[in-house]
N, C-alpha and C positions, 0 to 999 in steps of 0.2 A: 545586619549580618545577612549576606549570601543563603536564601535558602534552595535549594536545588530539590528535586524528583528523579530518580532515576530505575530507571524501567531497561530490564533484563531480559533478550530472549530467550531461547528453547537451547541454541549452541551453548550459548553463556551458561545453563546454568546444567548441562547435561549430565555431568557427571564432581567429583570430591574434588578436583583438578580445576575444574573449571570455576567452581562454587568458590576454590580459596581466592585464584585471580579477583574474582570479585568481592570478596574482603578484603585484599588487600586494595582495591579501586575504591573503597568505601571510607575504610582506614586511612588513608590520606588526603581525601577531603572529607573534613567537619561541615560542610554545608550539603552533604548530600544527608536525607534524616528521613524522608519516605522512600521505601524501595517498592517496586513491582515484580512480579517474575513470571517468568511462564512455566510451563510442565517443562520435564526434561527432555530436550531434542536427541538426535541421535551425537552418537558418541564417533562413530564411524562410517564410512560410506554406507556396508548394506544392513547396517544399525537400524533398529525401530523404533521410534517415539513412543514417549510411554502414552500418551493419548491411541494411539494404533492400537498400541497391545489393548487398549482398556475395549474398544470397538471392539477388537476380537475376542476379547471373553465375551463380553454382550452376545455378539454371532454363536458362538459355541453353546451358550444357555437356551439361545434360542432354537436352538436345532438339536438341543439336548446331548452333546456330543460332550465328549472329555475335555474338562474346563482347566483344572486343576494344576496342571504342569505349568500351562502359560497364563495362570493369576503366581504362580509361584514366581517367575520370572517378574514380574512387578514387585511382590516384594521385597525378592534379593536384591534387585537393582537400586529402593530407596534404601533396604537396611545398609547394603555396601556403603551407601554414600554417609548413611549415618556414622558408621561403624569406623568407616577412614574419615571423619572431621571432627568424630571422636562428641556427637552430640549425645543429649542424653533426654531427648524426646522422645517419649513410646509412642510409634504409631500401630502399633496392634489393634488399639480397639475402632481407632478409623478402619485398618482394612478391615476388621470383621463387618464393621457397619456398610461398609461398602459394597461389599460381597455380596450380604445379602441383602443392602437394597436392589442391586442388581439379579439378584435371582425373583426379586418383588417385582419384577418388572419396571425398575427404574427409569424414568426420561433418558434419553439420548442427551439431552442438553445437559444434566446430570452426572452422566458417566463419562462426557468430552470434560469436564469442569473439573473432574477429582485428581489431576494430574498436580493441576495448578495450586489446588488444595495443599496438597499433602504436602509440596516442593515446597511453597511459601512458610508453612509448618516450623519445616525442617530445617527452612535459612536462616527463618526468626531464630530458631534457639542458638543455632552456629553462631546467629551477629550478635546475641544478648540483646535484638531487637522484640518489640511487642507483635503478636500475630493479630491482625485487622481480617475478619473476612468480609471477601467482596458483597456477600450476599446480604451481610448485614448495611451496607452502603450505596449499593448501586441497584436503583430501581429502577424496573419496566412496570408498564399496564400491562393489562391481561393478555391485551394482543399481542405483546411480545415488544411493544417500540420503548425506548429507551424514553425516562421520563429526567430531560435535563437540569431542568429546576431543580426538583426535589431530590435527584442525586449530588447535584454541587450543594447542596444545605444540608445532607446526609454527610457525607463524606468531610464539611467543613466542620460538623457540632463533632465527629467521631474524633477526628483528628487531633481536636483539640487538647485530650484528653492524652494521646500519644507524642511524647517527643520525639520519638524513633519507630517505627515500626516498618512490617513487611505485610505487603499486600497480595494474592492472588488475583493475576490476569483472567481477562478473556470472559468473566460471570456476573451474573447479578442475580437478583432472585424478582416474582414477579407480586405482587400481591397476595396469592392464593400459598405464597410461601415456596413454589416450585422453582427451581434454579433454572435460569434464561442465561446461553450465552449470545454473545458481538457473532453475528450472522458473518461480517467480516471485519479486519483488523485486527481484531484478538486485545491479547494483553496490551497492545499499544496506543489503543481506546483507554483502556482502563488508567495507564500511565497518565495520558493527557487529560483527564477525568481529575484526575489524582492533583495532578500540576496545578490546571485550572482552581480547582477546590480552596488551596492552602495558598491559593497568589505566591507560585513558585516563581525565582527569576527566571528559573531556565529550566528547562525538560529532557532530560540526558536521554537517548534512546540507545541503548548499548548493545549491540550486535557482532555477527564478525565478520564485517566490512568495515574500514577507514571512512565511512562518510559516502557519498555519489561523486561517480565519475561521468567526465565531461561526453563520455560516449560509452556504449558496451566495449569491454575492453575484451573479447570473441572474434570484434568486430576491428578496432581499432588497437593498435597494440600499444601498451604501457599510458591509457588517455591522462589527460590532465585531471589529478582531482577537484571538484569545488569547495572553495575555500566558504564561502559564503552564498546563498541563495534564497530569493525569495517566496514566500508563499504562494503567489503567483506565477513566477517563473517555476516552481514547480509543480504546480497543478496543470499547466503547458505541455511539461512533462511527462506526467504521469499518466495524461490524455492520450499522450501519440507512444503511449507502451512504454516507457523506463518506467524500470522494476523501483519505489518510490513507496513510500509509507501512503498508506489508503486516505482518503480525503475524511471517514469519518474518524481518522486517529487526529487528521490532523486541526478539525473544526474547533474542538476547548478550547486548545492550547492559541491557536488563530486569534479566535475571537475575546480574548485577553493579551493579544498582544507577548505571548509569553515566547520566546525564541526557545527551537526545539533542536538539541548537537548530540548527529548523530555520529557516535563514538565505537572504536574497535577494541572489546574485552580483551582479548590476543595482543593487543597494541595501543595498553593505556597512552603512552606518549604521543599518540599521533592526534593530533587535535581534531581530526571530522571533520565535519563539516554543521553548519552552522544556519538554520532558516530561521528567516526574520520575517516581518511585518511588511516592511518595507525595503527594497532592494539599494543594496551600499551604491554609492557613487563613487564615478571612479575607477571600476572596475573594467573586469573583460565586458568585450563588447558581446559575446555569446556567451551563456552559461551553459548551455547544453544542448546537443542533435540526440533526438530521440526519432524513431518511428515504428512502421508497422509495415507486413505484407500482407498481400491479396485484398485488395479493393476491388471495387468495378465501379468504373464510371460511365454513366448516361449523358452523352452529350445531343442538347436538342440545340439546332438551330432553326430560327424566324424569322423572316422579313420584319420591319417595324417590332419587334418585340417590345421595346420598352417603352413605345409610345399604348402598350394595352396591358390597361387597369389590372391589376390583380392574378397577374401570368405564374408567377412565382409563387405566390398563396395557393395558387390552386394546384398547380407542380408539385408544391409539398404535400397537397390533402390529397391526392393518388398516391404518395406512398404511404400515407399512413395510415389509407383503407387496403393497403397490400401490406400492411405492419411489419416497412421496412423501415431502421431507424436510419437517418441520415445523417452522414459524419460533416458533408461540407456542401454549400452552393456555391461554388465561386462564379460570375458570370460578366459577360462584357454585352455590348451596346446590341447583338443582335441571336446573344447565344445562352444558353445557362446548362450548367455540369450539377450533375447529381452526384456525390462520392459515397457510394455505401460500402458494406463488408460484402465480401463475394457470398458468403456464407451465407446470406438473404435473396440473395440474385439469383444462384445459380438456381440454371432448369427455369428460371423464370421471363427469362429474353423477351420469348414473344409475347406473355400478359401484360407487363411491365408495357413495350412498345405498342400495343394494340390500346392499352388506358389513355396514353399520353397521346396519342394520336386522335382518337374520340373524343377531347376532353379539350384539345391545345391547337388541335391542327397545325401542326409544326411542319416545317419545307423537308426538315430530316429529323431522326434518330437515330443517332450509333452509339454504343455499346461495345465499351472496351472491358476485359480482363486485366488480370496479374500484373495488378497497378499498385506500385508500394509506395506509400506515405510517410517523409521526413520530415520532422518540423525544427526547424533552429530556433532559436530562444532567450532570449536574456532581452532583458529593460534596457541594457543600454546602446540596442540595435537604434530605438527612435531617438539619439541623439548627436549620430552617427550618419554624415552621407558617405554612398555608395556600399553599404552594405548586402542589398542586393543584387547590383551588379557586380558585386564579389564572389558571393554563393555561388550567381546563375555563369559566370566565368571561369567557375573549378569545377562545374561540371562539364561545359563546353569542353575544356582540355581533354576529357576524358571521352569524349565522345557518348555524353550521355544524352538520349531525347528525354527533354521535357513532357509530361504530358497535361500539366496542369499545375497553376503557382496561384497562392492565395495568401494572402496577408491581412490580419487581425486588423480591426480599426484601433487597436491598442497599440499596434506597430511593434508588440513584446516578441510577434514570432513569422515567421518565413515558415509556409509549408508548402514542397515540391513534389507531386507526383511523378515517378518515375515507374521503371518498368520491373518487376518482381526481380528479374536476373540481374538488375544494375545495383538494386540497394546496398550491400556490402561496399561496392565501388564509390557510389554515390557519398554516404557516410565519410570514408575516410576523406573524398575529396575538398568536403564540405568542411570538415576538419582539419586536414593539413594546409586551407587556406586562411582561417582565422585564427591557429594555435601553434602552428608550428612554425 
């Protein structure tokens, strides 16, 4: 039998409305049997997360100011939801405990974690599911780093014991018994932890989005969705800025093989989108244009450069005693390109040029700005001729200057420097030549 994990974010579970959607998502599949959740998101545009408000009682204790109104606002917001799903968990003497650990001067990491707490509480008794907490399953060491091993053997001997249950996102606890959350990722860590653990077939990630689009759709209008996608193809992604589930949510689940579909709570029907191990054959030739603006590129050119030893080694060890991180080297037979973030450069022109010149004796350096980086994507660009000359052809049309092309030795991705004010242009061009 099918068993599934399925992990709830902040939208999903914000409010008694959204909470029933997802019983009835649960209710019609029998293979979904561990659930995740997060704290409740906002309900409305200028709505507040119950984790915000919990921060700001924190601030108000600490600055001694009137707390009270807005701890009361937390907990009308879980009783409402208790009240309309008609459960019959008391969380009263959680919020007292809460309260005043929080007046005890409780961790931060602590008081971000009792959102996810209380919610998962609250769902369990809703679904007639068992409440797991995180903190009894998911360990860190002292220093705070997540202890993989002994949490997939925590969480597999707990589970055992649970046919059903509901788990809180986003925490773990560390030895000393203090509660440590996911620095980043949150609850979607937790899910893939979770999945990983119990050798789930598949790892539901339930949001409210339909799965990833083939381009920002701000950018591109109505883009194609991805049907299917690979770990890889989307770590590509994720790199050159599409908004993408974090690399540590997605490492468990990865490294078991376990495929992760991410699903729309608003739109159980719509099937998401689907990441695998390995990338379907067969497919689109692109999976996806993702990028970024404000780069600055250093371009050095040399006589005979490549005929001297160690040019490039030592190129990179000047930035990184200027502790600029480097996004790309792309270079040809007598030149090589530095790609970094402006955000490291700027104001730094002349130390940057006056290093490389001491150090390289270079014939030039220039130094370009408001360089934006797209990168195309998908596995089955390297089986595929003219794929390149297709891209660098729908920007031609458009009178776009190139300033710089670089291609992975994986041949999985095409990335095109262009000029900050063309990226918008660029993207769709890039796209209405392979999609549409």
């Amino acid at each position: 039998m099918t068993l599934k994990v399925a992990k709830f974010g902040g939208s999903s579970v914000a409010d008694a409305i959204q909470i029933e959607k997802i019983r009835h998502i649960i209710d019609a599949d029998e293979a979904i049997r561990y659930v995740v959740v997060s704290a409740p998101g906002k309900r409305f545009d200028k709505d507040s997360k119950v984790t915000d408000l919990l921060y700001s009682v924190k601030t108000h204790l600490e600055y001694d100011l009137p707390y009270e109104q807005l701890w009361q606002v937390i907990v009308d917001r879980f009783s409402a939801v208790a009240h309309n799903l008609g459960v019959t968990v008391d969380l009263s003497k959680d919020f007292d405990e809460i309260l005043e650990n929080m007046k005890n001067d409780a961790s931060i990491d602590y008081i971000a974690s009792r959102g996810e707490y209380l919610n998962a509480k609250l769902i369990a008794d809703y679904m007639g599911y068992d409440f797991v907490d995180s903190a009894d399953i998911v360990i860190f060491d002292q220093r705070g780093k997540l202890k993989a091993e002994d949490t997939n053997q925590a969480i597999a001997e707990m589970l055992k014991a649970h046919d059903h249950a509901v788990i809180p996102g986003f925490y773990g606890k560390k030895a000393d018994g203090l509660v440590k959350t996911f620095s980043r990722g949150g609850s979607d860590i937790t899910g893939a932890l979770v999945a990983r653990a119990v050798n789930a077939d598949v790892y539901e990630n339930w949001t409210d989005v339909s799965g990833f689009l083939m381009a920002d759709p701000r950018i591109v209008k109505d883009p194609k969705p991805i049907s299917s996608i690979s770990y890889m193809e989307l770590r590509e992604l994720s790199y050159m800025g599409a908004s993408v589930l974090h690399e540590d949510a997605i490492y468990p689940v990865r490294a078991s093989s376990i495929p992760i579909n991410i699903r729309n709570t608003n739109r159980p029907e719509d099937p998401g989108t689907i990441i695998t191990a390995e990338p379907e054959s067969g497919g689109d030739v692109i999976k996806g244009i993702a990028g970024s603006k404000d780069f600055t590129v250093v371009a050095i050119y040399k006589n005979q450069m490549s005929t001297e030893r160690g040019f490039i080694r030592r190129l990179a060890g000047i930035f990184e005693d200027l502790d600029i991180p480097i996004e790309h080297i792309p270079s040809g037979v007598d030149t090589v390109s530095v790609v970094a973030a402006t955000r490291y450069i700027e104001n730094r022109s002349e130390e940057i040029t006056a290093a490389i010149e001491a150090q390289l004796h270079p014939d030039s350096v220039e130094i370009h700005d408001d360089i934006a980086l797209i990168a195309t994507v998908g596995c089955g660009m390297s089986m595929q001729a003219g794929v390149a000359a297709k891209l660098l052809t729908a920007l031609a049309k458009k009178d776009i200057n190139i300033r710089m092309i670089d291609q992975g030795s994986s041949e999985m991705n095409i990335i095109v420097g262009v000029e900050n004010k063309d990226f918008n242009t660029a993207i769709e061009a890039i796209y209405d030549a392979f999609v549409s």
